[in-house]
N, C-alpha and C positions, 0 to 999 in steps of 0.2 A: 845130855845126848838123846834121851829116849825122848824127852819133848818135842827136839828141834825133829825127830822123826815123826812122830804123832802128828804134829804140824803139816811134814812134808806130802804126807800121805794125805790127810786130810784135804791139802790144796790139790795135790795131785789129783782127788775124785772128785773134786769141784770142774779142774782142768776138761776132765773127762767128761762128765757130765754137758757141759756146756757144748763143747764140742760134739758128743752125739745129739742134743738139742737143734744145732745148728744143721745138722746134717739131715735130720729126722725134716725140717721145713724144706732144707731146698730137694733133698729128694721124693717129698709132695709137691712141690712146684715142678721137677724134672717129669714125675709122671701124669700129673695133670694135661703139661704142654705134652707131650706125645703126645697123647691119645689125640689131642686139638689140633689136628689135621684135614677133614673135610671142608669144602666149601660150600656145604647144604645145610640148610637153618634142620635143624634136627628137632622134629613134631614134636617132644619132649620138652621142648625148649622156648615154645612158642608163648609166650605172653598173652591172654585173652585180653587184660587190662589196658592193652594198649591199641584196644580196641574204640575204648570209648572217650569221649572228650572232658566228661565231669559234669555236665549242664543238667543229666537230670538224673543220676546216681547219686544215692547215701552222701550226704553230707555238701551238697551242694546249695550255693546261697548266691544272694546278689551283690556283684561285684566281683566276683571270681572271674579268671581271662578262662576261656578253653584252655585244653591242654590239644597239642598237636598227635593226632592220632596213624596209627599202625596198623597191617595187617601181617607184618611179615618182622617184627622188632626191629624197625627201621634197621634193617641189614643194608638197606645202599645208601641209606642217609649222608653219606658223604661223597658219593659216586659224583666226581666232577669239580669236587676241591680239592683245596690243597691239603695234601694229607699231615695232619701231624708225625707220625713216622718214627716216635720216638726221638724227636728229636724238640729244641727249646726254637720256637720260630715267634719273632716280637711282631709279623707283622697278621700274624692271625692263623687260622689252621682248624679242621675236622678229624676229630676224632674218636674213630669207630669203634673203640675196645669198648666193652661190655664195659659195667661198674663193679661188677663183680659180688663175691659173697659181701652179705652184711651181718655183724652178730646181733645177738639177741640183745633184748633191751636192757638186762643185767650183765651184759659183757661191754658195755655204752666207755669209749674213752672219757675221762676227764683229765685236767691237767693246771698243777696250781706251782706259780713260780714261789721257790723257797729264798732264793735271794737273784738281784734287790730289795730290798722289802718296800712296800707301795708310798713313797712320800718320804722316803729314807733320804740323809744326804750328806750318806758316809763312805762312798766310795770318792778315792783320791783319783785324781786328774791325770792323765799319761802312767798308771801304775795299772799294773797286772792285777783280774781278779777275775772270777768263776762266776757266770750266770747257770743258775740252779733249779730244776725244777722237777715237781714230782710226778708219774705219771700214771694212771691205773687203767690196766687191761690193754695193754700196748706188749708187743712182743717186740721190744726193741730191739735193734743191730744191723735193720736189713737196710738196706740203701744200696738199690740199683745206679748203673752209671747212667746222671744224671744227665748225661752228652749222648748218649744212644738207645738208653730204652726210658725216655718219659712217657710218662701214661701208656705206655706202649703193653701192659699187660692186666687183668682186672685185681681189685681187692682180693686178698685173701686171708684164713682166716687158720689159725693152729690153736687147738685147744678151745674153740670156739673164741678165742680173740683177733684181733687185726693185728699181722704181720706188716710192721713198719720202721718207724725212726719218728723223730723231731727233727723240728727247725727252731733254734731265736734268730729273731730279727731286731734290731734297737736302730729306733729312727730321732732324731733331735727335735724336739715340739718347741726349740724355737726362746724364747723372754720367758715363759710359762709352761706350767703343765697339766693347765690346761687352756690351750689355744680352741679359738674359736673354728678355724680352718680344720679342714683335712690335712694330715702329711699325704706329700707324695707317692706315692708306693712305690717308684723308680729311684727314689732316693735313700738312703740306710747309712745307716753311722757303723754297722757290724753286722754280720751275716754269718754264721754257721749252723751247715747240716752236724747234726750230732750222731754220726753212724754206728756208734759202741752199745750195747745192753746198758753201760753203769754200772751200776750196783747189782744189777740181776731182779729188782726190789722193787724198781719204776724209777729210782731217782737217775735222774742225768744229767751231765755238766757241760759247758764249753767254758773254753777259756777266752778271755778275751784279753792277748798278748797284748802288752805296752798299751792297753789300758783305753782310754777316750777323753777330749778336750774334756774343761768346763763345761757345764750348760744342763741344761732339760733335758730327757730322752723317757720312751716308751720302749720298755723292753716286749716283744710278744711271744709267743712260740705258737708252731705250723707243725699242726702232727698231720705227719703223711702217713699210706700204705708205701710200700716197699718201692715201686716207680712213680712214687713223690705227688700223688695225688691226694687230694684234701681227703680226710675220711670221709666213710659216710657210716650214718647212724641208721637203725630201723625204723624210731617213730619221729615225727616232727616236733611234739611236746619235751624238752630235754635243756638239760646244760651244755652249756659249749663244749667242744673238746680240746679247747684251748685256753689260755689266759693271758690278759697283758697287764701289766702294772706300771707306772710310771716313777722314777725316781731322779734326784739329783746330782751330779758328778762336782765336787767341789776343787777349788785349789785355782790356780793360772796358767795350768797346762794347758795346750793348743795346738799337739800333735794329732793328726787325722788318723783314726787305726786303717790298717793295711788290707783288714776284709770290709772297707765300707766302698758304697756303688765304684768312687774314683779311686780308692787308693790300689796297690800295687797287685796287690791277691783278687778284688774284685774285681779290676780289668782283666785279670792274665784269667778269670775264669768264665768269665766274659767273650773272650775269644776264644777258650777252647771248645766252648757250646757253639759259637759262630763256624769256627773251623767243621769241628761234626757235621755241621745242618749242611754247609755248603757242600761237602763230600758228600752225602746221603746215607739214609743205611746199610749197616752191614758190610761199611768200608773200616779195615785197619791202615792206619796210613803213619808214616815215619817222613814228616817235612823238617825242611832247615827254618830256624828261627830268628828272626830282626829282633835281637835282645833288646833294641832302643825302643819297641814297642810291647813286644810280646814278655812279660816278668814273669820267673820262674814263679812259682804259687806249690804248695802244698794242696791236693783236691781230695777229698773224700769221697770214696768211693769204694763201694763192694767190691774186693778182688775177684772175684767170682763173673763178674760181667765186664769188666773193664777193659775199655778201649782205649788204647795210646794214641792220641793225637794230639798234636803241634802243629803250631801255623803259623807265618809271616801276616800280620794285621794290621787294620790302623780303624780306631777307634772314634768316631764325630762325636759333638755334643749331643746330638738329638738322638742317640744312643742306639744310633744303626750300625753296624758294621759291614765294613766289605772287607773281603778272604781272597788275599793270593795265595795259593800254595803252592809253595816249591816241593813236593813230593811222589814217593814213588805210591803205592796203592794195591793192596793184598785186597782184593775184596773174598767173602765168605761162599764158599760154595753152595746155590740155590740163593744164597742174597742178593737183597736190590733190584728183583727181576720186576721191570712195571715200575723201578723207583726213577726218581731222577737223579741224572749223572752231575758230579762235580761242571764238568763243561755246559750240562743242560739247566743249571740253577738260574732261575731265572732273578733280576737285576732289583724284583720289587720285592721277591722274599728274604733278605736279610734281614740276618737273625744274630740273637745274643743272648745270652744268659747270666745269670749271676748266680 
């Protein structure tokens, strides 16, 4: 009896712990964003480096391009496109958020997958198993919704690390493993964001339900910051902050998993990115659903930002989407003002996500 206490108490100040952790990052992010209110480049804030093009500064040599120069950190650089907006748009988009904090060069992510192991080819066919991997200097757990605030706010950094998440991605390479060709990057055998801490440790898992046919595949992982932007590191000399290995799925299995580009979860999440973009920011919206298109999906996502939407869709091969929405529309008070309206979306920015 005293153990199972000792235990409970013990979990319990872990519970706690973790929880005030979580709380400690988003109420540095809550007061950041206050104060980020003005719409004047603030003198403090002024970049002198983006003054110059590179051609005859330190370290300059032949064959380098210019670099495109500033006097104001291109603050309108995107004045007159389409804006990204937080939102996943396929057919292109400007986006004006800053990069945000970067840590120091010993706070650098790395990340090395624990399993599959690289040239392995022991994972069974259609059967349920764990892609694994470890990661260091990463403040796992955070994962914005990925339908209304992408890139929509800069790195940031807790404890001098980057506040983010993972991604794997496992694509099918095909006869071999190692194809002479590129994969597709629009095509994926499995997709999940990994939005949990893990272990607390670095390590973190996804499952990968009912498993994957036969065949070849490259597993990789996509470490983001917190609105699903690649990291970025301080110096350019470095190791990746990610890792891909390839392995073999054996057996005569030839069931398609459910989170790959086509299957059930990858279109239904696919449309809900669609959905969002065509409504614009800072719309909550509650549509009726064409079951025969739109499949219910499990999405990860931050409870903390998350947007509820649903949408009547229909999905082409060439992996454009058009969005009818049958819906009523809450929008945010002060949002979308300057954005474009569900009716104003114009017929070439269709969008999708996975």
């Amino acid at each position: 009896m005293l153990l199972k206490s000792v235990l409970f108490l013990a979990a319990s100040a872990v519970l706690v712990e973790s929880r005030h952790e979580t709380r400690h990052v988003h109420s540095y992010l809550h007061r950041r964003a206050a104060a980020d209110t003005s719409l004047t480049l603030d003198p403090s804030a002024l970049q002198k480096g983006s003054e110059f093009n590179g051609s005859t500064e330190i370290g300059s040599g032949v064959g380098q391009a210019l670099s495109a120069t500033s006097d104001n950190n291109f603050i309108n650089y995107c004045a007159g496109k389409v804006l990204t907006n937080g939102e996943q748009i396929v057919a292109g988009s400007c986006n004006g958020i800053p990069m945000g904090d970067i840590p120091a060069k010993d706070d650098m992510i790395s990340a090395m997958i624990q399993f599959p192991l690289a040239g392995s080819a022991t994972v069974q066919s259609d059967t349920t198993f764990n892609i694994s991997v470890q990661v260091t200097n990463l403040v796992a757990g955070f994962f914005t919704n990925a339908d209304a605030t992408y890139y929509s706010a800069p790195q940031a950094l807790q404890g001098g690390k980057v506040v983010g998440h993972t991604h794997v991605t496992v694509q099918d390479m095909g006869d071999s493993l190692n194809p002479t060709t590129a994969p597709d990057p629009t095509k994926f055998a499995f997709f999940k964001g990994i939005n949990d801490a893990g272990n607390g440790e670095g390590l973190l898992q996804a499952t990968v339900t009912g498993g994957l046919p036969a065949g070849n595949y490259r597993v990789c992982t996509i470490t983001s910051a917190a609105n699903h932007q690649p990291v970025l590191m301080p110096v350019a000399q470095r190791g990746t902050a990610d890792d891909c290995t390839k392995f073999t799925v054996v057996g005569n299995g030839t069931t398609e998993n459910d989170s790959a580009d086509d299957g059930s979860k990858g279109i239904a999440a696919a449309s809900l990115a669609a959905a969002a973009a065509a409504l614009g920011p800072g719309v909550a919206t509650t549509a009726v659903v064409d079951s025969s298109v739109f499949v219910s999906a499990t999405t990860s996502v931050d409870s903390v930002a998350t947007t509820s939407i649903a949408a009547t869709t229909s999905v082409d091969s060439t992996t454009t989407t058009s969005v009818a929405a049958v819906a009523t529309t809450e929008a945010s008070s002060g949002k979308g003002s300057g954005s474009k309206s569900s009716s104003g979306k114009s017929s070439s920015g269709k969008v999708t996500g996975k």
